[in-house]
C-alpha positions in Angstrom: 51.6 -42.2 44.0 49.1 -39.3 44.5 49.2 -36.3 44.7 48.9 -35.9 48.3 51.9 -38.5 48.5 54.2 -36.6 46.7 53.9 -33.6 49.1 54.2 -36.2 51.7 57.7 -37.4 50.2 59.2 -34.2 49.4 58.5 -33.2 53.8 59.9 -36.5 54.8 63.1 -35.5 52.1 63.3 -31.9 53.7 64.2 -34.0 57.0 67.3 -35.3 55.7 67.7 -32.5 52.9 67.1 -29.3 54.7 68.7 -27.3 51.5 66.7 -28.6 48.9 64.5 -26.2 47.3 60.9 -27.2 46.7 59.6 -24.8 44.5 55.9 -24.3 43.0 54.8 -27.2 40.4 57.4 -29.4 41.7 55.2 -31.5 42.7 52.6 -31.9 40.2 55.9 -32.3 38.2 57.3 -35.5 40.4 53.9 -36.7 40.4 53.5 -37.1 37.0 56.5 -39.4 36.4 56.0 -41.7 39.1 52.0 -42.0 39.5 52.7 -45.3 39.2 54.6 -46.6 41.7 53.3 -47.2 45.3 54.2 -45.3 48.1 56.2 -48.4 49.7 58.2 -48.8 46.6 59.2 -45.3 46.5 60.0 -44.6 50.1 62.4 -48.1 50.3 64.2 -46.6 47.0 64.6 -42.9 49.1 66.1 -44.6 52.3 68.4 -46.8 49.7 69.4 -42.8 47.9 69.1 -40.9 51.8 71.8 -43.6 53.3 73.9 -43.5 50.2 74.0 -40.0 49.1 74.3 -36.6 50.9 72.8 -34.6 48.1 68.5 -34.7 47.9 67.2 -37.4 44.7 66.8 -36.1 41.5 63.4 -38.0 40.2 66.0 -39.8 38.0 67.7 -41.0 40.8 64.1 -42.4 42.3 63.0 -43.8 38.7 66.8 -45.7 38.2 66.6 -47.1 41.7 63.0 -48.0 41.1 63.4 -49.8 37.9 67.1 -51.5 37.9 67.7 -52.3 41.6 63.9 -52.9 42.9 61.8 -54.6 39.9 64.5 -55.5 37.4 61.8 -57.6 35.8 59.6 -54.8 35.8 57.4 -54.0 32.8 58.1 -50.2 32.9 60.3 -49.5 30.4 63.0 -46.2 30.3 60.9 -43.4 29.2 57.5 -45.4 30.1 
């Protein structure tokens, strides 16, 4: 994801998450752990965490969704 992406997925969170707190560098941040996943993969993993959870993602909450339940074969590693 890009940039312009992430600032994309944090709006669509603050519809669900009103109380989270987006503060400045959050996301260049974000960005730079999951540049690269596509946008698809990441929104399916949110609306997975947003039906599950009533507390906003923490990006390790994205990246364990991402890697164990969506691409279990994946080649991105833990700490890739």
């Amino acid at each position: 994801m890009n940039k312009k992406e992430v600032a994309e997925m944090f709006s669509y969170l603050l519809d669900f998450y009103p109380e989270m707190k987006i503060k400045e560098g959050t996301v260049e941040s974000w960005q730079s752990i999951i540049h690269f996943m596509r946008k698809e993969e990441v929104y399916k993993v949110l609306q997975s965490h947003i039906k599950e959870s009533s507390f906003p993602p923490k990006i390790a909450d994205i990246y364990k969704r991402w890697h164990g339940n969506m691409y279990p074969q994946s080649d991105h590693k833990a700490g890739d």
